[in-house]
TORFITI-18481 format. One record per residue: residue number from 0; x, y negated, z of N, C-alpha, C in turn. Coordinates in nm, 3 decimals, padded with zeros to 5 digits. Atoms other than C-alpha are relative to their C-alpha. Example, Ala and Ser with C-alpha at 12.3 -4.5 7.8 and 13.67 -1.06 7.14 Angstrom:
2
k, npx, npy, npz, capx, capy, capz, cpx, cpy, cpz
0, 00.089, 00.119, 00.000, 01.230, 00.450, 00.780, 00.090, -00.120, 00.000
1, -00.082, 00.119, -00.006, 01.367, 00.106, 00.714, -00.077, -00.109, 00.073
***
This chain:
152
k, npx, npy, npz, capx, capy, capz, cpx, cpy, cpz
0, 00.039, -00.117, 00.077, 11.340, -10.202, 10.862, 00.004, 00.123, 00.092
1, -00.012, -00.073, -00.109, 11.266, -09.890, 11.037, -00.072, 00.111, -00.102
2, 00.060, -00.071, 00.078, 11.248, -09.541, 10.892, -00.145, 00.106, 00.074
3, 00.055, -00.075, -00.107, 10.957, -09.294, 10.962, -00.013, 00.139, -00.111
4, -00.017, -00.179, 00.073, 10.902, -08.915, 10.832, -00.192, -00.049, 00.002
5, 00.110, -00.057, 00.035, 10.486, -08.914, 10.673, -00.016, 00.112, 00.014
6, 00.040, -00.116, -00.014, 10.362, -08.586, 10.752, -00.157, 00.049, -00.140
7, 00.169, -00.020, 00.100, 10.019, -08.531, 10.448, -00.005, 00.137, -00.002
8, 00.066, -00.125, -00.005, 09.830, -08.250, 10.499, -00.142, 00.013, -00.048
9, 00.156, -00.027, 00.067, 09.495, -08.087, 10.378, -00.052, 00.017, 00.124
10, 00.109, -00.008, -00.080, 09.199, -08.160, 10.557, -00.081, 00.133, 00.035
11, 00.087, -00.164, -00.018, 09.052, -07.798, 10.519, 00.089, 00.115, 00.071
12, -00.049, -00.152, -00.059, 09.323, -07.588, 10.620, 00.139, -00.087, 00.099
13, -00.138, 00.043, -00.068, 09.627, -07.845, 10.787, 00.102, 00.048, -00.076
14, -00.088, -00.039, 00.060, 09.821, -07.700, 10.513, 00.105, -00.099, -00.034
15, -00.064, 00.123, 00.058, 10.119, -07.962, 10.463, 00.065, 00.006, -00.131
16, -00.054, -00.011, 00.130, 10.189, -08.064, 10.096, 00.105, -00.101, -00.013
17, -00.107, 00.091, 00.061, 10.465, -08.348, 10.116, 00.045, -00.040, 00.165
18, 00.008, 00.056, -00.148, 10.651, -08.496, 10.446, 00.147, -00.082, -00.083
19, -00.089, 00.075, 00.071, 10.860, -08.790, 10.266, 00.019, -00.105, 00.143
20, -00.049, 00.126, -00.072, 11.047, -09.053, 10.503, 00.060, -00.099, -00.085
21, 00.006, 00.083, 00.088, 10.982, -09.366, 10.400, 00.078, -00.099, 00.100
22, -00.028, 00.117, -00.055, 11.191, -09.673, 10.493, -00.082, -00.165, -00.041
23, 00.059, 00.104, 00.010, 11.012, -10.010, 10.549, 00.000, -00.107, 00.114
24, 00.008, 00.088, -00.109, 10.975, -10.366, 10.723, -00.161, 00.064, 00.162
25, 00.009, -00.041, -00.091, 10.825, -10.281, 11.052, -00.243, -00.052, -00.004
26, 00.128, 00.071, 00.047, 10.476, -10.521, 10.952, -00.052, 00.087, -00.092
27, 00.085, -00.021, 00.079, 10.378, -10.329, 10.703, 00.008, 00.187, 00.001
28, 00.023, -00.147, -00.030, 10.358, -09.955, 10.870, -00.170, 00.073, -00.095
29, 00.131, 00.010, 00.131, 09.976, -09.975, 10.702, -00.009, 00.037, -00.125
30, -00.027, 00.003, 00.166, 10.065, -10.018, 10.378, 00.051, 00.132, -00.056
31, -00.169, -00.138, 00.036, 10.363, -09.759, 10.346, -00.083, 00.106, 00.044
32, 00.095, -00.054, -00.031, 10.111, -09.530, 10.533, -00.090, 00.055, -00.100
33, 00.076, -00.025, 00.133, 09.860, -09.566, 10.280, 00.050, 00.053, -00.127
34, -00.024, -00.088, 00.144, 10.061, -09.509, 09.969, 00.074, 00.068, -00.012
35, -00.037, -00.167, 00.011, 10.224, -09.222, 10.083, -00.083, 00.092, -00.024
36, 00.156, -00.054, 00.014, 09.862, -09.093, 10.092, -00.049, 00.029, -00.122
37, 00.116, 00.030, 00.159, 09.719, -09.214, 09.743, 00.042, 00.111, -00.060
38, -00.025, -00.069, 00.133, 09.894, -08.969, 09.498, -00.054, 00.137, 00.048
39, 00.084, -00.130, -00.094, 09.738, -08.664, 09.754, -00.180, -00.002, 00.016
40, 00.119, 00.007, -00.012, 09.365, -08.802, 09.768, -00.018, -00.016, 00.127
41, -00.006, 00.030, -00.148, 09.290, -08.966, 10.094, -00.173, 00.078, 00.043
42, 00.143, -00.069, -00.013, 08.910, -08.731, 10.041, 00.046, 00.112, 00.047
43, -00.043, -00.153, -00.068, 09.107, -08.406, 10.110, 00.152, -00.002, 00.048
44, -00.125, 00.028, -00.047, 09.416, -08.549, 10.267, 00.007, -00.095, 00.116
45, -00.061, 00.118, -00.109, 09.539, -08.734, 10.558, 00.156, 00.023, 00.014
46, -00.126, 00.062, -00.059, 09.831, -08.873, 10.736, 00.019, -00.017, 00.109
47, -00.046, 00.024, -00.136, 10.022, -08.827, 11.048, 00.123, -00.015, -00.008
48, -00.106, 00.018, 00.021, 10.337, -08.980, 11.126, 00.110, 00.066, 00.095
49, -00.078, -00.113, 00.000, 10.569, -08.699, 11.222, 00.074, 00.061, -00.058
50, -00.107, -00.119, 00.090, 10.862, -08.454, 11.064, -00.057, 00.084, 00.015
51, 00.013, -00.085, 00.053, 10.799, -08.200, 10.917, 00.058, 00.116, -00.086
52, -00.089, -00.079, 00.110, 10.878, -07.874, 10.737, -00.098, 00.101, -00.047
53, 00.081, -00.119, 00.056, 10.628, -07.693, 10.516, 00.027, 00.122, 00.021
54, -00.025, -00.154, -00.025, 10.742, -07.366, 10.499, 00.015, 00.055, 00.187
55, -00.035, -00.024, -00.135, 10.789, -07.396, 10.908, -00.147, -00.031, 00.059
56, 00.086, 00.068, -00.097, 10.453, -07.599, 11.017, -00.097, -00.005, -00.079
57, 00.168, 00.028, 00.054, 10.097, -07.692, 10.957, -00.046, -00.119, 00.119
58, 00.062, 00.094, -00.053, 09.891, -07.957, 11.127, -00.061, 00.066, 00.061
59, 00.118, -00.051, -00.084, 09.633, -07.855, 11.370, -00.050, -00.153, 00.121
60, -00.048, 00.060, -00.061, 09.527, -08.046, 11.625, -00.096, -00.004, 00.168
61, -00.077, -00.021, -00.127, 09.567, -08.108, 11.973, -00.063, -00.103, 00.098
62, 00.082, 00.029, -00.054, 09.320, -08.268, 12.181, -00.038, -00.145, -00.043
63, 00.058, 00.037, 00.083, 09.135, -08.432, 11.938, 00.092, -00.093, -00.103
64, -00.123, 00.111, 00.106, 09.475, -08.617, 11.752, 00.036, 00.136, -00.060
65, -00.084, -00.091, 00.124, 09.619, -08.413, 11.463, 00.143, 00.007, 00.056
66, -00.099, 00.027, -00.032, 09.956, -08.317, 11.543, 00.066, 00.162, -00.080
67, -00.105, -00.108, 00.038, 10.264, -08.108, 11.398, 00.000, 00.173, 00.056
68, -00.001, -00.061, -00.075, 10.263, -07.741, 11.514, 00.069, 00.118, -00.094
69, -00.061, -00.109, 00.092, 10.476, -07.431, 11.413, -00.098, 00.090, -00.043
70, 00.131, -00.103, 00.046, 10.313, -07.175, 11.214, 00.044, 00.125, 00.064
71, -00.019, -00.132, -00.113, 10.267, -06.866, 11.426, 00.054, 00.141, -00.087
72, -00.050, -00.141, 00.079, 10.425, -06.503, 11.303, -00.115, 00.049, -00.001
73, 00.083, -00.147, -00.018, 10.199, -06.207, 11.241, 00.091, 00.089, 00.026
74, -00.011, -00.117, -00.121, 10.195, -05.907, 11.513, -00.012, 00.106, -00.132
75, 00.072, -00.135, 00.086, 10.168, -05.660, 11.187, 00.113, 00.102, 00.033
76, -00.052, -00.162, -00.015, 10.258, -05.295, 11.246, 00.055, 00.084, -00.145
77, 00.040, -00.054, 00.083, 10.400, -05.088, 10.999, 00.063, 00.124, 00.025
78, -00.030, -00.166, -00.073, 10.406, -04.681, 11.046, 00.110, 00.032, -00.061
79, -00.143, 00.013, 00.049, 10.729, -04.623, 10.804, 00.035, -00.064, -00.108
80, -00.094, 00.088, 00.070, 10.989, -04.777, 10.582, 00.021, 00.081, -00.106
81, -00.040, -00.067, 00.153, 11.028, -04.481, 10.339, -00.075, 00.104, -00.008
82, 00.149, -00.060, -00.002, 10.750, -04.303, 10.202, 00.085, 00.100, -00.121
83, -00.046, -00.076, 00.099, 10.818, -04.017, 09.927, -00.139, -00.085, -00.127
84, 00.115, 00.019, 00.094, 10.688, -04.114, 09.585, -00.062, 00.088, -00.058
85, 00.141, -00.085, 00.016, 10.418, -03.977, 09.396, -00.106, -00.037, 00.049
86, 00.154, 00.084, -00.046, 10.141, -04.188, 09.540, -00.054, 00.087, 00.111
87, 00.091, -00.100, -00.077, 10.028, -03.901, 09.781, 00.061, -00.054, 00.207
88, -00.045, -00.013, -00.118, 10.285, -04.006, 10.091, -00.055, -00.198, 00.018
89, 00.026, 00.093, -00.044, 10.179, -04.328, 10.276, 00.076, -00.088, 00.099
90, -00.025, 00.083, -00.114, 10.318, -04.646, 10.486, -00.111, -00.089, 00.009
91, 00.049, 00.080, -00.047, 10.036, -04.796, 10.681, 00.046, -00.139, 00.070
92, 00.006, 00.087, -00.072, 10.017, -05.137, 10.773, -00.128, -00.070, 00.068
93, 00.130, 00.058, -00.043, 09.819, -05.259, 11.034, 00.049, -00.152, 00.109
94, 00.004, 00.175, -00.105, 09.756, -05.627, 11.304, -00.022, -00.091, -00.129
95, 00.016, 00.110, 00.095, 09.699, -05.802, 10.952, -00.132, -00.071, 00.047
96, 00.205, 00.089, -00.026, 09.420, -06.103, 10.969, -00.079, 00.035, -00.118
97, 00.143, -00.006, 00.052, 09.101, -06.078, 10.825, -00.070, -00.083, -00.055
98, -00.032, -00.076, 00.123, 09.093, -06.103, 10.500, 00.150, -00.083, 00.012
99, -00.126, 00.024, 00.067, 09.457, -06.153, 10.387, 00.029, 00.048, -00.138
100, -00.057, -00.022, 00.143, 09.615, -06.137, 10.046, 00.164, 00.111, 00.041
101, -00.119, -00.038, -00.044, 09.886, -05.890, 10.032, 00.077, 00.010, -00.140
102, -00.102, 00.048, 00.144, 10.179, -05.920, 09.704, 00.087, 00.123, 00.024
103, -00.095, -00.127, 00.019, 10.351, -05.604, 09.601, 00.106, -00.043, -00.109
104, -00.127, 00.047, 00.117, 10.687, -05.667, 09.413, 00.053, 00.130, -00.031
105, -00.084, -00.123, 00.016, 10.786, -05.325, 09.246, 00.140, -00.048, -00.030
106, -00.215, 00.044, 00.013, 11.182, -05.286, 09.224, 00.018, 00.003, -00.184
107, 00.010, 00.013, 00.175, 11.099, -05.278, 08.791, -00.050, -00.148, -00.014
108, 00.042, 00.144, 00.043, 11.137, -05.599, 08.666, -00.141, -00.010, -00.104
109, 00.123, -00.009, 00.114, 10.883, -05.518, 08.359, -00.114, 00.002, 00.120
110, 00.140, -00.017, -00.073, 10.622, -05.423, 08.625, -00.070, -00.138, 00.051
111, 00.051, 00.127, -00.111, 10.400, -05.725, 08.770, -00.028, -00.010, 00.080
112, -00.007, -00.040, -00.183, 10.404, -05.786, 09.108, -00.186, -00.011, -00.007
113, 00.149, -00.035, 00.005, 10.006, -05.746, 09.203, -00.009, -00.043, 00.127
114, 00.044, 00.082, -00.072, 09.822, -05.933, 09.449, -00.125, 00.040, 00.067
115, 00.171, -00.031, -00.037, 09.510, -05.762, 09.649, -00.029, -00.107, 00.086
116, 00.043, 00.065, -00.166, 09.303, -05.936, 09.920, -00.061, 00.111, 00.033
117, 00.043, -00.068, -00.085, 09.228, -05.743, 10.153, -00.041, 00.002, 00.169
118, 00.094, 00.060, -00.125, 08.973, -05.739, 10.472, 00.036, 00.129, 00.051
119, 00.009, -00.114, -00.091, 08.968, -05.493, 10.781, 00.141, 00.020, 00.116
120, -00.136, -00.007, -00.073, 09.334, -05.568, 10.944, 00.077, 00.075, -00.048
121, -00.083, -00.109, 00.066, 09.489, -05.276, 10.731, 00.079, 00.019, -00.101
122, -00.090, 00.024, 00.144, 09.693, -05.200, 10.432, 00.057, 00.132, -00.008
123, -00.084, -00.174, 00.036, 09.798, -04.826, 10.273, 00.051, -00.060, -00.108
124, -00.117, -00.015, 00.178, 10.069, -04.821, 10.020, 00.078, 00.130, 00.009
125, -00.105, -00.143, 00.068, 10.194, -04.578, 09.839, 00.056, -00.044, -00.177
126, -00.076, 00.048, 00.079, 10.390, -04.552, 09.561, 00.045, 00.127, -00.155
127, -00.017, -00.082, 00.060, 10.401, -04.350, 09.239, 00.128, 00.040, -00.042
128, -00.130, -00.053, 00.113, 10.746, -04.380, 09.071, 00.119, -00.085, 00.199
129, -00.122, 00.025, -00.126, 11.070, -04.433, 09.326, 00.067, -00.127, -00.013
130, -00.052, 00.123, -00.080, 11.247, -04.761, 09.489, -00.051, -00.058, 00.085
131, 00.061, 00.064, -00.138, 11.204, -05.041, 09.682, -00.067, -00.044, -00.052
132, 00.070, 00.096, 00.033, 10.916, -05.244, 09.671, 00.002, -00.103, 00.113
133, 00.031, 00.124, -00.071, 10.863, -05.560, 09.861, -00.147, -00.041, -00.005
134, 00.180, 00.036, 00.026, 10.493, -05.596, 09.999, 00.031, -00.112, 00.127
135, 00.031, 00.155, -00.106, 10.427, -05.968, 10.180, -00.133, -00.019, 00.041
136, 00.121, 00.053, -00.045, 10.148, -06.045, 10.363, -00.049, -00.170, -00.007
137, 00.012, 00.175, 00.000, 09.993, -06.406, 10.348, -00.129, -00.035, 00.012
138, 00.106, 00.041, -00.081, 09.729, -06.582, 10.560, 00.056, -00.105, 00.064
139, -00.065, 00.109, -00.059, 09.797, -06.941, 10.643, -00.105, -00.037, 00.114
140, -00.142, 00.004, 00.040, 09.872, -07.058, 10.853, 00.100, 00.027, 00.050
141, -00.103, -00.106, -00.017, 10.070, -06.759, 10.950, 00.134, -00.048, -00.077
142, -00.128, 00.056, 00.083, 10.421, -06.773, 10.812, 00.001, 00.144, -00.023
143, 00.035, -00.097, 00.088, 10.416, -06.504, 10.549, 00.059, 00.123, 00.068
144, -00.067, -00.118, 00.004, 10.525, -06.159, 10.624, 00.021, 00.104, -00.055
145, -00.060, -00.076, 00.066, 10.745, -05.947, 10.464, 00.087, 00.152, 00.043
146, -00.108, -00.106, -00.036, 10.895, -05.565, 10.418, 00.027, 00.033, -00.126
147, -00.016, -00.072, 00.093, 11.045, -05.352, 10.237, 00.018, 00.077, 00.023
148, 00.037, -00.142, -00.038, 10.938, -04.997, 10.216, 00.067, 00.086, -00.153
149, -00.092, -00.109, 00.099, 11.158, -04.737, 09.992, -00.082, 00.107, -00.033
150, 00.111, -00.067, 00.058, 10.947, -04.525, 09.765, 00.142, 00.162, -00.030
151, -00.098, -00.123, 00.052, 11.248, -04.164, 09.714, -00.058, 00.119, -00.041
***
């Protein structure tokens, strides 16, 4: 018996959705292979046998074999950390990719966090009423980035 770590990832983006280690007789690597696969769709899924850690990696690959690879940071800039509120004072962020989604978490639980996409590498926030908010960037397969900018 011999264990191995499945790696399944999406065919469109290397995004990995499961990395289960399966133990099995050594003959039937094939098999075990395969129906780690099935419950993912082997049409928008494959299989490489590697460890893994979603939130750390993505697939890409690597002269012409698929292989494990960390997900890279984003270089984003941001001009300051505490802006006055009232919507009029600003913290730019810029180095974002093109288009990215960016997620604002006001510090009011009632409020809903809000979700733009946004194209051009940039990002203005401002902020009408006072605290922190938490704005994340996300573009896979970057590994998300996060601040938090103080609205006083």
């Amino acid at each position: 018996m011999i264990g191995t770590t499945f790696t399944i990832y999406r065919l469109d983006s290397g995004e990995i959705v499961s990395a289960p280690t399966v133990v099995f007789p050594e003959d039937h690597r094939q098999a075990y292979r395969d129906a780690a696969l099935a419950p993912w769709g082997a049409e928008e899924h494959a299989v490489v046998e590697a460890p893994s850690t979603p939130a750390l990696h993505y697939v890409g690959t690597l002269g012409g074999e698929p292989a494990v690879l960390d997900r890279p940071a984003m270089q984003v800039q941001v001009s300051k950390l505490s802006i006055a509120a009232g919507g009029t004072d600003e913290a730019v962020l810029t180095g974002l990719p093109d288009p990215c989604s960016v997620v604002i978490d006001a510090p009011d639980p009632l409020v809903e966090t809000t979700v733009q996409e946004v194209a051009g590498g940039g990002f203005v926030f401002a902020a009408a009423d006072p605290g922190t908010y938490t704005v994340e960037v996300r573009y896979f397969p970057f590994l998300p980035y996060e601040v938090e900018i103080t609205a006083t």
